[in-house]
N, C-alpha and C positions, 0 to 999 in steps of 0.2 A: 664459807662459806662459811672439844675438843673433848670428846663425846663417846654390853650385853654382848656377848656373841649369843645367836644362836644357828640350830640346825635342825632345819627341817628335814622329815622324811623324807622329802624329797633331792634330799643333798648328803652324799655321802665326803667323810673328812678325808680321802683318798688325794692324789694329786690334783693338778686343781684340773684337766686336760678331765678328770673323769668326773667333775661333780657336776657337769649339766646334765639330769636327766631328766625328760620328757616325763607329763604327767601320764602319757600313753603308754608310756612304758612301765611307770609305776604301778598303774593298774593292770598291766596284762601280768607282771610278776603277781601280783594280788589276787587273779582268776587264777594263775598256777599253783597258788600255793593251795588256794583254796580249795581246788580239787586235790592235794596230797590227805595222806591219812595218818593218824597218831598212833604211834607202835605197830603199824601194819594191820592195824584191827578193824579199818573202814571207816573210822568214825570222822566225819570233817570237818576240816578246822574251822575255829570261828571267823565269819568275815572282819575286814578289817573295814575299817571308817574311811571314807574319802577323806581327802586333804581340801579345806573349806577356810577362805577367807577369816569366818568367824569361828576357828576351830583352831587357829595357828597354836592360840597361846598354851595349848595341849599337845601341840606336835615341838616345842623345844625340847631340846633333848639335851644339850650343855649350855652352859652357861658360865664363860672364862671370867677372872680378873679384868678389872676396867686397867687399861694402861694409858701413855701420856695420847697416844694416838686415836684413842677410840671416843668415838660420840654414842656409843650407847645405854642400855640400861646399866647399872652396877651391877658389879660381880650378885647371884642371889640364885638360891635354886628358886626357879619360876615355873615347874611343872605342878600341875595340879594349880595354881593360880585362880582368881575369879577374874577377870577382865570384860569390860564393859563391849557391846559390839563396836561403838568407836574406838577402844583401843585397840581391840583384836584387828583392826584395818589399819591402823598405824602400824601395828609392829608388822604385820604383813607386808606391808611399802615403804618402812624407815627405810631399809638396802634395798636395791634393785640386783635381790638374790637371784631372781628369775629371768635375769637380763645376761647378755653377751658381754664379754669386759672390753668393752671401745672407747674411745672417746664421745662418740655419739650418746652411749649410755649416759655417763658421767653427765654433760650437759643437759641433758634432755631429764636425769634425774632431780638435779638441782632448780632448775626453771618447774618442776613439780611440788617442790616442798613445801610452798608457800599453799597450796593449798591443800597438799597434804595437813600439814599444822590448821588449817583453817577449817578443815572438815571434824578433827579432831575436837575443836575447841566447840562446832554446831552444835556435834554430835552429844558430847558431853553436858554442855549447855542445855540442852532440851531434855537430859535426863534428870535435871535438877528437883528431883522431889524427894530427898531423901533430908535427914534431920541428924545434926552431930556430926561427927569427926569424917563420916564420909561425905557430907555436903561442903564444910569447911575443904576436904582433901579436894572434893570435884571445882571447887571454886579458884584454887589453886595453879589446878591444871587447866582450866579456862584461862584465866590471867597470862600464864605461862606460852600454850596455846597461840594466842593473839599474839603473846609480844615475838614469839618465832616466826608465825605468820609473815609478820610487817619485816621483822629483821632478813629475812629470807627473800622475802619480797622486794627489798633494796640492793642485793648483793648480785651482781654482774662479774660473771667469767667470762675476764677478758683473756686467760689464758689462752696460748697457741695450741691447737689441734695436736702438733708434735711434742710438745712438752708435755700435754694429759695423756699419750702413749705410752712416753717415758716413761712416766710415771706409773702406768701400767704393769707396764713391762717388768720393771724395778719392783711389783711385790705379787710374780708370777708364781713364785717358790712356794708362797704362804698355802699351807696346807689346807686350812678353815674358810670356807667363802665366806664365812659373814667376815672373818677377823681381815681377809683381803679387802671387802668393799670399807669396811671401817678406816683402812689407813688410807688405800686410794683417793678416798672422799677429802680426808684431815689433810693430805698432804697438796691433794688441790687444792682445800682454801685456802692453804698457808702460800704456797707456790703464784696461787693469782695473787693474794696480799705485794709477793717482794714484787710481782711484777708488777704491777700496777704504780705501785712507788719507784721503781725504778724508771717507769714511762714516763710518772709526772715530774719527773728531777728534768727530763729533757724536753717535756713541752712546757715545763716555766723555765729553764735557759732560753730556750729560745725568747721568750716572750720578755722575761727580764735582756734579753742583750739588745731585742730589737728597741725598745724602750729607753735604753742609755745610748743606743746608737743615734737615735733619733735626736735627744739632746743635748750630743758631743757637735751632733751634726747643724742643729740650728742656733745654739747659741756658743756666742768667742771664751772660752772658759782658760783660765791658765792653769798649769800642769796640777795645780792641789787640786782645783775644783774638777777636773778630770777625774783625777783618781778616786773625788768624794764622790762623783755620780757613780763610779765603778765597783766601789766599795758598795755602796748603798744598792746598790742593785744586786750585789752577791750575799747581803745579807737577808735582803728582801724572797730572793730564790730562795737561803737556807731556810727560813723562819716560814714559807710557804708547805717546801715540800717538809717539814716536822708537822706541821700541824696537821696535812693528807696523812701521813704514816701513824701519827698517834690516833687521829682519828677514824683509820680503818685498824688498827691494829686495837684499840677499842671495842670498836664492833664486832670482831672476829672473837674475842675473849669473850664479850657479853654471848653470845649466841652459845657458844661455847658451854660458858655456867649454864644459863635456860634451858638447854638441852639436858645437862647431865642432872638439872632439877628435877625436869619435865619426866624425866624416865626415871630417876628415883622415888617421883608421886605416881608413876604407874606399876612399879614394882613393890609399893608399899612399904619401902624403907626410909620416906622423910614423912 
């Protein structure tokens, strides 16, 4: 739909079977500890801070190498950061860290982005009073914003239900939840890409044979002009489906860069 890990408090790097925890559970660890005492002297500990939407960009804790599979921010220690409340709600919803790993996810994540990007771009947008290199940076990511918006906004997973499991399943190992959702996501859009081109190779066969059948069939043609309809119809199919594949495999790159842009102007590195 080629694109930071991070890790929230509320996800530990353990296997993956143990990084769903409850924010209910997070907070009762949090009353427990709070009642514990330092060096046995009674003194209680400091409370800790909830985990808040506009508070994420202070609960990353690592942040990996961007590799060829990841859509997110570049490699950058990002703790301690100033982030705007629109981006602290993107980086909070980029992955659907706080989600189940299904297929249902994955879909239901993607049919979101568009206006995930789109809130982004509002939100930014309407803070536009600042002067110099942060109004130039905000403007940036507005432009950037929109154009993911729209490109997200056009991109349909036609992918099958079994094949976004596989896929699943295939990076069950990965120890890091963001670094799982990172590739799962890459590998779905890549994966609807061939499949999509592989659909259209057989719905213009079809359409290309019914077309030369049609013209074998109403006009008396001798065996060259046969073969020139047949020809002409197999070239017509190739030169169709190059142009769907260059032109999704296009789209798939641009969104791709935009992304890896869009999160280098919020990490402060372009």
């Amino acid at each position: 739909m080629s694109h930071f890990e991070t890790s929230y408090s509320a996800v530990v790097s353990d296997r993956f079977s143990n990084r769903y925890i409850s924010p209910y559970c997070i907070m009762s660890h949090r009353r427990r500890d709070q009642g514990r005492t330092r060096g046995g002297r009674g003194q209680p500990q400091r409370p800790v801070a909830p985990i808040s939407p506009d508070g994420v960009a202070e609960q990353v804790q690592q942040v990996g190498e961007s590799g060829p599979f990841q859509r997110g921010l570049a490699a950058a220690v990002l703790l301690g950061r100033s982030f705007t409340p629109a981006e602290n709600r993107y980086l909070y919803h980029r992955l659907p860290m706080r989600q189940p790993p299904t297929a249902r996810t994955v879909l239901g994540h993607f049919s979101e982005l568009p206006a995930l990007y789109r809130s982004l771009a509002d939100g930014t947008r309407s803070g536009l009073d600042t002067e110099g290199r942060e109004r130039e940076r905000a403007e940036r990511l507005v432009a950037l914003a929109d154009v993911l918006a729209r490109g997200y906004g056009e991109l349909v997973v036609c992918l099958p239900v079994q094949r976004i499991e596989d896929i699943i399943r295939r990076n069950m190992g990965e120890n890091r939840i963001s670094k799982f959702w990172e590739k799962v996501l890459e590998e779905v859009e890549i994966e609807n890409l061939r499949y999509i081109v592989s659909c259209s190779w057989v719905a213009l066969f079809i359409v290309q044979l019914s077309q030369a059948s049609s013209i074998l069939a109403k006009a008396s043609l001798t065996d060259n002009e046969q073969v020139l309809v047949i020809t002409s119809a197999g070239l017509a199919l190739l030169w169709a489906v190059v142009v769907t594949s260059e032109g999704l495999t296009f789209a798939h790159e641009k969104r791709r860069q935009d992304d890896r842009y869009l999160n280098g102007i919020i990490a402060r590195e372009l």
